[in-house]
MARNUVO-275012 format. One record per residue (C-alpha): residue number from 1; x, y, z. Coordinates in nm, 4 decimals. Layout:
N
@seq NUM&x X&y Y&z Z
...
# end
This chain:
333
@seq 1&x 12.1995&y -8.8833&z 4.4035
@seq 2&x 11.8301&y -8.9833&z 4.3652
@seq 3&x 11.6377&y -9.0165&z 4.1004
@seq 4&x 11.3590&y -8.7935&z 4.0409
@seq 5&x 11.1264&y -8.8761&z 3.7614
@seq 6&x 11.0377&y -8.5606&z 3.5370
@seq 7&x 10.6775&y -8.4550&z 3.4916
@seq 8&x 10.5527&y -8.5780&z 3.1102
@seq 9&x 10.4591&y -8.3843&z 2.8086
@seq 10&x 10.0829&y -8.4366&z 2.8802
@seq 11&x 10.1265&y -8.3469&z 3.2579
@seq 12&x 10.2972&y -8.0201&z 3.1291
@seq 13&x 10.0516&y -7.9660&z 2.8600
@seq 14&x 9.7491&y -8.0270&z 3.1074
@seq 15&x 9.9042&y -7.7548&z 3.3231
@seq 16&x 9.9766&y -7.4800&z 3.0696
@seq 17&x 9.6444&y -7.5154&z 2.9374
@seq 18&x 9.4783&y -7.4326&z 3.2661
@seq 19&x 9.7157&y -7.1361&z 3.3263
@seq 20&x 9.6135&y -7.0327&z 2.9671
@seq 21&x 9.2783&y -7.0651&z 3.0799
@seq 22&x 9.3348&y -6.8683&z 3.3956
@seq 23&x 9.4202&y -6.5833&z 3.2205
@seq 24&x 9.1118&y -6.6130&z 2.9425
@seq 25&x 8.9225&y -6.5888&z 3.2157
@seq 26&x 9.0652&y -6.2997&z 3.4320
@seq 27&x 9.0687&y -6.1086&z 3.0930
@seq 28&x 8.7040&y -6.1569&z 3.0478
@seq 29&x 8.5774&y -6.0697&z 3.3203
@seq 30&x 8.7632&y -5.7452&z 3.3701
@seq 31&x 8.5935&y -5.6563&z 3.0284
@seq 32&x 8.2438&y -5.7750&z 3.1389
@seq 33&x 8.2820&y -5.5950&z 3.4277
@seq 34&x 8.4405&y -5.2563&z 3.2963
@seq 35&x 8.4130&y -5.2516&z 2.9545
@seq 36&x 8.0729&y -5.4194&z 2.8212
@seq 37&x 7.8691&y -5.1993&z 2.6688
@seq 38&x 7.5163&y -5.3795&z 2.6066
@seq 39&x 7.3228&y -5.6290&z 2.8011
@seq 40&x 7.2096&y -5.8656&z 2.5136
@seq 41&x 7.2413&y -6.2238&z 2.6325
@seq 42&x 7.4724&y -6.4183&z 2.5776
@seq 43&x 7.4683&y -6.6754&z 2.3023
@seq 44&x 7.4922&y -7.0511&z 2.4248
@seq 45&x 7.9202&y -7.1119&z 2.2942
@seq 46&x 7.9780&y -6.7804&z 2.4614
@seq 47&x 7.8065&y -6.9250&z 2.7809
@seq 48&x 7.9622&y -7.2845&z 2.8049
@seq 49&x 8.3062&y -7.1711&z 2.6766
@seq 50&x 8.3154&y -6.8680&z 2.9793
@seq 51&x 8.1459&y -7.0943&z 3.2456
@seq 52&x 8.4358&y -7.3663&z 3.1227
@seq 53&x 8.7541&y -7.1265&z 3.1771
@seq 54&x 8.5429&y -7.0066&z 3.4795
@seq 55&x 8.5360&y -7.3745&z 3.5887
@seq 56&x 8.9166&y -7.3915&z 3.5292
@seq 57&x 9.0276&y -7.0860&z 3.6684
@seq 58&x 8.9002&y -7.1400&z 4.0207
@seq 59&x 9.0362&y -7.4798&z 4.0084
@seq 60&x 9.4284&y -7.3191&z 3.9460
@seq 61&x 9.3619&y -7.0620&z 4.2044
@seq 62&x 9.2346&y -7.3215&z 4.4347
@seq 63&x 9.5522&y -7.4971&z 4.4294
@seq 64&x 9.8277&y -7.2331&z 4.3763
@seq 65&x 9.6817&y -7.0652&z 4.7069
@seq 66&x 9.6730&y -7.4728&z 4.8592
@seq 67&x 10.0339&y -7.4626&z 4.7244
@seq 68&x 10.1559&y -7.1769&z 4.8694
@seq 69&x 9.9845&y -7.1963&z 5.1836
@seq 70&x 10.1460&y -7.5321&z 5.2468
@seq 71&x 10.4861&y -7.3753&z 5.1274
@seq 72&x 10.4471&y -7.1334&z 5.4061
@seq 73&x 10.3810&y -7.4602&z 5.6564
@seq 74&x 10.6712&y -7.5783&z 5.5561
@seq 75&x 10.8927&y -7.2744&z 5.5751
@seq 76&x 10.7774&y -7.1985&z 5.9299
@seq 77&x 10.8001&y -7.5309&z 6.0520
@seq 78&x 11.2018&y -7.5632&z 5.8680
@seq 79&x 11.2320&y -7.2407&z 6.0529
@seq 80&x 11.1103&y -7.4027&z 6.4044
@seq 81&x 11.2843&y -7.7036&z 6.3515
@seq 82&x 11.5917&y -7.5905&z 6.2194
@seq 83&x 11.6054&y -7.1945&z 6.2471
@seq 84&x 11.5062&y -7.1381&z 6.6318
@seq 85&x 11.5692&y -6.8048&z 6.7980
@seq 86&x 11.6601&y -6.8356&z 7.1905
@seq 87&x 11.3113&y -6.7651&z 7.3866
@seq 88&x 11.5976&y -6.7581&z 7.7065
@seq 89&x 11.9303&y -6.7778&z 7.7913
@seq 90&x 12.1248&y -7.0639&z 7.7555
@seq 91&x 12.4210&y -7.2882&z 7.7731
@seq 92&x 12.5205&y -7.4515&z 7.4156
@seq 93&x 12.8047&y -7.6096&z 7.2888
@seq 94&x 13.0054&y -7.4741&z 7.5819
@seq 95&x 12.8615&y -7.1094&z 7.4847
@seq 96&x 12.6795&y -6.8681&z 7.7348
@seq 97&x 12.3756&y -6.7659&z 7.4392
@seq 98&x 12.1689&y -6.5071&z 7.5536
@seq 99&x 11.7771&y -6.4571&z 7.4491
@seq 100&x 11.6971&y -6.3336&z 7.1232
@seq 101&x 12.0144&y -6.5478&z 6.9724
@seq 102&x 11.9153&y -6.6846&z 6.6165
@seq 103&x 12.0564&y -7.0314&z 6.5655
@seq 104&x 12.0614&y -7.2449&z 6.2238
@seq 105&x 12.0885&y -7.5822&z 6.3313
@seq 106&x 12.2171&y -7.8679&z 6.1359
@seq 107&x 11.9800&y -8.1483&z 6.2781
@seq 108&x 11.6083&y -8.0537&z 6.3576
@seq 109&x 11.5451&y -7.9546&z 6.7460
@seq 110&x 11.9169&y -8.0216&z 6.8518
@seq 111&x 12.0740&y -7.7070&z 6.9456
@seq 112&x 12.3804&y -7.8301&z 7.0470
@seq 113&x 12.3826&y -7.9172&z 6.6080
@seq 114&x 12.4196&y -7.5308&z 6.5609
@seq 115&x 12.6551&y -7.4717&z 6.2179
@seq 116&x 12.5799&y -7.1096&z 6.3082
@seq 117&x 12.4696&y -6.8770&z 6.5944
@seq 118&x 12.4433&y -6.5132&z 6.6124
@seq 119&x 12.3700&y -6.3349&z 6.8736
@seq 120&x 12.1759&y -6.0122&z 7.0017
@seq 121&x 12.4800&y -5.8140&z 7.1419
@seq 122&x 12.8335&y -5.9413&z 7.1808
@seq 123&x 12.9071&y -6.2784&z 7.3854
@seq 124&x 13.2807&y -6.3087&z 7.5174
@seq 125&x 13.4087&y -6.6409&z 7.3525
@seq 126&x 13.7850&y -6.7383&z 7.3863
@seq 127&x 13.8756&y -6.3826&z 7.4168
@seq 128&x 13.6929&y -6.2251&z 7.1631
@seq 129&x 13.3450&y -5.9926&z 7.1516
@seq 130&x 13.1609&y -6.1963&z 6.9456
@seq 131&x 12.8860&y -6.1044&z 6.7467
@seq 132&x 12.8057&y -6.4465&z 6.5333
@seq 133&x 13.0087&y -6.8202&z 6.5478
@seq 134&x 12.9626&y -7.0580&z 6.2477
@seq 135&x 13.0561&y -7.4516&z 6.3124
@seq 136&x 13.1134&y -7.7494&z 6.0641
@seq 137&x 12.9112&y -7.9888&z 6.1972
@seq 138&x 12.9660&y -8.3689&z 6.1460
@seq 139&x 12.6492&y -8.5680&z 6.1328
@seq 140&x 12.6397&y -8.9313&z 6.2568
@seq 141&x 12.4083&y -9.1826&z 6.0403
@seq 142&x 12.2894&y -9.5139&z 6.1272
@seq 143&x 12.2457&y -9.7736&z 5.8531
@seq 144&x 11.8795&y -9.6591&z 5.8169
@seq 145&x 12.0329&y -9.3226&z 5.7803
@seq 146&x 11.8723&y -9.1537&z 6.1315
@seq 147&x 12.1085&y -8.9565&z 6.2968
@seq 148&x 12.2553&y -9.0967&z 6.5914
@seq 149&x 12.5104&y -8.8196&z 6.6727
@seq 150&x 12.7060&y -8.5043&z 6.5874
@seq 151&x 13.0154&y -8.3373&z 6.6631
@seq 152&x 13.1889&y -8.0047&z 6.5913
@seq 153&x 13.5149&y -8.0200&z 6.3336
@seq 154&x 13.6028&y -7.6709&z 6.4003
@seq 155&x 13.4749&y -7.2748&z 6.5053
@seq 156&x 13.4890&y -6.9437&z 6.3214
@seq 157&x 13.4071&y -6.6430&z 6.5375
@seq 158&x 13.3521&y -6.3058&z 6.4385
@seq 159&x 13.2891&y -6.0126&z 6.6412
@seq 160&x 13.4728&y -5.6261&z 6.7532
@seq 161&x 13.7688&y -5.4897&z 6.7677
@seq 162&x 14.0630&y -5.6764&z 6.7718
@seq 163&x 14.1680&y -6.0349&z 7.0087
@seq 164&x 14.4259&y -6.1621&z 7.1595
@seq 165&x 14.5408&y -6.5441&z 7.0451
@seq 166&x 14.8798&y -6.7493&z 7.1050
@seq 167&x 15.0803&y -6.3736&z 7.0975
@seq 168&x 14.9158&y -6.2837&z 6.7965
@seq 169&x 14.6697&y -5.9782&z 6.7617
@seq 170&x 14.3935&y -6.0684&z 6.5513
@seq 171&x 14.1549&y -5.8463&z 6.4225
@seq 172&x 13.8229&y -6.0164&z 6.5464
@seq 173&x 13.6173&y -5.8779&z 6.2570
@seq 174&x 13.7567&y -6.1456&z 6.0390
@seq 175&x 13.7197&y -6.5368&z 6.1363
@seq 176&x 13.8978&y -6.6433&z 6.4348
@seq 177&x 13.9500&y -6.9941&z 6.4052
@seq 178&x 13.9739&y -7.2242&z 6.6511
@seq 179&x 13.9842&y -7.6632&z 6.6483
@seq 180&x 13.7176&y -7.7542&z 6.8856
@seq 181&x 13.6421&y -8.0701&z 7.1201
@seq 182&x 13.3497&y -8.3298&z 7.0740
@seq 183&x 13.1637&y -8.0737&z 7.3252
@seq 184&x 13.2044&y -7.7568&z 7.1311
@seq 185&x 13.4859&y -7.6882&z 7.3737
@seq 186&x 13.7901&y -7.4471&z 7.2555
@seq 187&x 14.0942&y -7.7326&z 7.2187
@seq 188&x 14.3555&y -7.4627&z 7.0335
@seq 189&x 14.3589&y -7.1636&z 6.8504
@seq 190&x 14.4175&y -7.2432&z 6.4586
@seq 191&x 14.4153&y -6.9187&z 6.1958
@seq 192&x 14.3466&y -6.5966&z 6.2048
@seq 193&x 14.3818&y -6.2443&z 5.9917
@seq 194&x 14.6372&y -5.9713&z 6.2195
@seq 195&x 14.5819&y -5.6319&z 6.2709
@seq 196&x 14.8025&y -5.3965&z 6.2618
@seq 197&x 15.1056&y -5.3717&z 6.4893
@seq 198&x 15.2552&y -5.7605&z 6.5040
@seq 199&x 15.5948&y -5.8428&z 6.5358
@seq 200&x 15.7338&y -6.1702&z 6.4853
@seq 201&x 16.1399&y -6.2058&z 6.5049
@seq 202&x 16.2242&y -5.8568&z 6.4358
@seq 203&x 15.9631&y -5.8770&z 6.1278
@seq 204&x 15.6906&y -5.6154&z 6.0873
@seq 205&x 15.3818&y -5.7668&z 5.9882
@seq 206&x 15.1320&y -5.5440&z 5.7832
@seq 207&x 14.7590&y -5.5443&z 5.8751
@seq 208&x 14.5975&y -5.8429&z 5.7230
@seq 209&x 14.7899&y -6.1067&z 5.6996
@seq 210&x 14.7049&y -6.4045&z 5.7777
@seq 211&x 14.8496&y -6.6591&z 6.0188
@seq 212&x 14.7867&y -7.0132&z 6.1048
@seq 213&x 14.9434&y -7.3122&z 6.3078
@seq 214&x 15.1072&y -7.5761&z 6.1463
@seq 215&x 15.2295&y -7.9284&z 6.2319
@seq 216&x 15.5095&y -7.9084&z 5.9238
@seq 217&x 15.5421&y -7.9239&z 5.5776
@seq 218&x 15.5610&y -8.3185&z 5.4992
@seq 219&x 15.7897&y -8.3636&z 5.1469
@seq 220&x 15.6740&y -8.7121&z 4.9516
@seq 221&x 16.0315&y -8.8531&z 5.0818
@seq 222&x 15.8279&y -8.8320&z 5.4435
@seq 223&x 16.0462&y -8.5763&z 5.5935
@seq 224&x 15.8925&y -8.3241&z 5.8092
@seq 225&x 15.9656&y -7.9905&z 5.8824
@seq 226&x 15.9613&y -7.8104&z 6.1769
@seq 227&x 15.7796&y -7.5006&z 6.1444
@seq 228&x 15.4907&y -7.4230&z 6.3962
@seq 229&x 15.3371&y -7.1034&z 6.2066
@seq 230&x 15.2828&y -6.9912&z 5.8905
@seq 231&x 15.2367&y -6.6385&z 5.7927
@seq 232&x 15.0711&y -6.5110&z 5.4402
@seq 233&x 15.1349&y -6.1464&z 5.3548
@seq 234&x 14.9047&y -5.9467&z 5.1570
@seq 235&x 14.9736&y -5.9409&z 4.7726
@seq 236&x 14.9553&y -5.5817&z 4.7620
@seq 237&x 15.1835&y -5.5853&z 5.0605
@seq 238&x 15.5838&y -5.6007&z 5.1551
@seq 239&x 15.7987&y -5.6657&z 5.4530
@seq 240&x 16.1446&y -5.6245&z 5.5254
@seq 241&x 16.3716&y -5.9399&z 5.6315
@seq 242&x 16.7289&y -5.9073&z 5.6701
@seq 243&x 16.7002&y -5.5881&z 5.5089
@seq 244&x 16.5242&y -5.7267&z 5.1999
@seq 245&x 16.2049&y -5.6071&z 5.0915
@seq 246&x 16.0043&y -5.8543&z 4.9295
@seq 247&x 15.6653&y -5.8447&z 4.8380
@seq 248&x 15.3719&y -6.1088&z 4.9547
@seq 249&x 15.6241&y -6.3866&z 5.0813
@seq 250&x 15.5116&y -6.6732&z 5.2640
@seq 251&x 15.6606&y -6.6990&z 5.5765
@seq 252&x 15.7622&y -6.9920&z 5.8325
@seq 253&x 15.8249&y -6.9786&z 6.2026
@seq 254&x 15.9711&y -7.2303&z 6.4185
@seq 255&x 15.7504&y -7.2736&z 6.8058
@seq 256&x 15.9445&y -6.9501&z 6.9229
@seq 257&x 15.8188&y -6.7412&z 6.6383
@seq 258&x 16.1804&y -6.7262&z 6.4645
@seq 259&x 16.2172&y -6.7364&z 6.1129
@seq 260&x 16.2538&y -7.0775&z 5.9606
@seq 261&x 16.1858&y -7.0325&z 5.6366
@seq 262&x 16.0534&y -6.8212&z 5.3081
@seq 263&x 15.8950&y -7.0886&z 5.1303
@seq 264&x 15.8248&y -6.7920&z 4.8491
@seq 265&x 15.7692&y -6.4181&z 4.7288
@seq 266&x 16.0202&y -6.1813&z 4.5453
@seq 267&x 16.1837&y -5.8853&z 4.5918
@seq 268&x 15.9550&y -5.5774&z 4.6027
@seq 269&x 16.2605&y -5.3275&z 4.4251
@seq 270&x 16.5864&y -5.3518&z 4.2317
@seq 271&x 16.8439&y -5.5058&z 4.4990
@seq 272&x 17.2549&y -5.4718&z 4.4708
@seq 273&x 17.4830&y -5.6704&z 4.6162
@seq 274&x 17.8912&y -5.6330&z 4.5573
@seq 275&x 17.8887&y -5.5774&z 4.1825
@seq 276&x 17.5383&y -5.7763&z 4.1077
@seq 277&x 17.2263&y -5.5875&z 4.0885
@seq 278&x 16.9057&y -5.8027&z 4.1259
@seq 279&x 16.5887&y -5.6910&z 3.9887
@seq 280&x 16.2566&y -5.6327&z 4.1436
@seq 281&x 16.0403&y -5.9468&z 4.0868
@seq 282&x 16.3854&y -6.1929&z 4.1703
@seq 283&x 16.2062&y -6.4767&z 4.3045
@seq 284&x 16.3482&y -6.5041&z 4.7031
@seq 285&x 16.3204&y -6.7922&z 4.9149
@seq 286&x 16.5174&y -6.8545&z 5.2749
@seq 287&x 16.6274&y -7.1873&z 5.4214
@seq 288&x 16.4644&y -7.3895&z 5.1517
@seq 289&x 16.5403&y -7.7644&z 5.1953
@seq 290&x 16.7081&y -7.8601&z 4.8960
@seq 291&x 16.9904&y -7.6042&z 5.0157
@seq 292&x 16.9458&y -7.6578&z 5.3664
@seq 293&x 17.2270&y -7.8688&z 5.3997
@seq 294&x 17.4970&y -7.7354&z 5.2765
@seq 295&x 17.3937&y -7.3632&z 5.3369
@seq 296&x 17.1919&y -7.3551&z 5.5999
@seq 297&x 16.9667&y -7.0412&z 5.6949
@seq 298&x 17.1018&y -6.8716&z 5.3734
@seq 299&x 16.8682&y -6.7115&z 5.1442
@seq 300&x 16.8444&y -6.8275&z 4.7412
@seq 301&x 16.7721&y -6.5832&z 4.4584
@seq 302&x 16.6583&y -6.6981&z 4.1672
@seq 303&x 16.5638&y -6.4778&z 3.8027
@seq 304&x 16.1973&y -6.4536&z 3.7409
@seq 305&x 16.1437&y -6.5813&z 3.3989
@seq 306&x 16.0824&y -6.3275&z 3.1550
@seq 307&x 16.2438&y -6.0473&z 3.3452
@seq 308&x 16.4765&y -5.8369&z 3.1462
@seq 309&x 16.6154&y -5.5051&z 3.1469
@seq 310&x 16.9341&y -5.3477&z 2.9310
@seq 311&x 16.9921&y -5.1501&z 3.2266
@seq 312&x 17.0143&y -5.4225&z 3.4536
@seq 313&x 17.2876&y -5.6645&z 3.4512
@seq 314&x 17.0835&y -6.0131&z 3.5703
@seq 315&x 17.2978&y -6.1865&z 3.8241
@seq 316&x 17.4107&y -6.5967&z 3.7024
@seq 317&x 17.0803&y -6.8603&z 3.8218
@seq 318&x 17.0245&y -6.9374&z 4.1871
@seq 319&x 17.2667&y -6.7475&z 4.3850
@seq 320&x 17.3111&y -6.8627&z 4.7676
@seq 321&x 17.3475&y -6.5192&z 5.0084
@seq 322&x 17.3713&y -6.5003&z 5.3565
@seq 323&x 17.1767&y -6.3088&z 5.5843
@seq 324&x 17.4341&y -6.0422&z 5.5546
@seq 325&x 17.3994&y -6.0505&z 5.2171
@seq 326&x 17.7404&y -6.2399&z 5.1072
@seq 327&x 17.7287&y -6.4791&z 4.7961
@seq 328&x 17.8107&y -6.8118&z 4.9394
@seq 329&x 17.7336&y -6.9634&z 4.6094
@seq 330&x 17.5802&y -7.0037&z 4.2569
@seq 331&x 17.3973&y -7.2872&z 4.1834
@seq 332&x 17.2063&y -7.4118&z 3.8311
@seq 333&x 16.8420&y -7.4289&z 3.8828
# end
């Protein structure tokens, strides 16, 4: 951060004063022009002290209008230099722009800097009818802190309807995201919210939730897993899974879009099995690691804390099912 050194008491003072003044003055001479009522002369105080506030009046509005005009300078050259709207088509960061597209550029005059672009009428990028992109842009310093370079990190499009991407349908009024190349190029599709109408290993997947790629969840021990997507259901929303409703779970796919794991969520509604009966809010995970092993692709229901009900006879901690729904096991948590 750098140091800025405050104004002083007297530099404060100095200023108020004048303001003060300012307004002594404007006062006045509304009433001497409105209000007077005889044309004695003045006496000599009256005299100096209204030619002194005159004096300092015209001085403040000299430089608040200085002031602001510069302000305006500056705010139309920031907006030429870093705000530019397309006088013509053009080619930028691997984009067809057309005229009349409004850029906000993260280093004056480069286009190719944009963090955001939006355009006139919709531009077809990677699939999608896009109405406005937004970029985080790295900036490249030398040790005299010029820039000597920038490159994208990553692009978030927004535009109609809904888009295509990796099998998924994505409504394309929410960010797209994409990872980018050095050139603004599309590399690979990243995240995404889904519309309405995805399936994903017999799964229905209710409008907006959101899916993203993933390399694998990496545990402190170093292991790896190896799902590819990861899917985030609504809160206010439920799926079914091997017959299991359970509400906002976080879901796992391996690079065929099967289910690898539930990482979390509960179930949505009271659930029986044989002779237990598990109640809504049973936290439900499937294939979590620590099982994984000795019951693989099983699913592991655990009590929320603090859920009772007289009615409802809560099942012993961490019970292993199947995906048919047969206890394997009961474990302690």
């Amino acid at each position: 951060m750098i140091p800025v050194a405050l104004p002083s008491v007297e530099f404060l003072a100095f200023l108020g004063l004048f303001f003060l003044a300012t307004i002594v003055w404007l006062v006045w001479t509304i009433w001497l022009l409105f209000f007077r009522k005889t044309n004695k002369p003045w006496p000599m105080l009256a005299m100096l002290i209204y030619g002194t506030t005159t004096f300092m009046a015209i001085y403040t509005i000299y430089h608040v209008v200085t002031v602001s005009l510069e302000l305006r300078a500056l705010d139309r050259e920031r907006e030429t230099n870093f705000q530019p709207t397309l006088d013509k088509p053009q080619r930028i960061g691997q984009i067809d722009m057309p005229e009349g597209t409004k850029l906000r550029l993260a280093a004056a005059q480069k286009l190719e800097s944009f963090g955001r672009a939006t355009f006139p009428h919709p531009v077809e990028i990677a699939g999608i009818n896009a109405l406005a992109v937004d970029r985080y842009i790295t900036i490249k310093y030398d040790d005299s802190y010029n820039v000597t370079g920038f490159a994208p990190d990553n692009m978030r499009v927004v535009g109609e309807g809904t888009s295509e991407q990796q099998g998924w349908t994505c409504m394309a009024t929410t960010p797209v995201e994409f990872d980018v190349n050095e050139d603004g190029s599309v590399k690979a599709f990243k995240r995404c919210v889904l519309a309405a109408g995805n399936v994903a290993d017999g799964i229905s997947l209710p409008s907006g939730t959101e899916v993203w790629t993933s390399t694998g969840n990496v545990y402190t021990d170093g292991f790896t897993d190896t799902d590819r997507w990861v899917l985030d259901i609504p809160r206010d929303k439920t799926v079914l899974v091997d017959g299991l409703e359970i509400s906002s779970p976080r879901i796992m796919l391996d690079e065929h879009k099967k289910l690898y794991e539930v990482s979390s969520g509960s179930l949505a509604k009271d659930t029986s099995f044989g002779a237990d009966t598990y109640p809504a809010g049973t936290l439900i995970r499937f294939n979590p690691r620590h099982i994984r092993d000795g019951y693989p692709n099983a699913w592991l229901l655990t009590p929320k804390e603090g859920v009772e009900d007289d009615a409802i006879l809560l099942p012993p901690d961490g019970t292993v099912l199947d995906r048919a729904g047969k206890v394997l096991a009961t474990l302690p948590r």
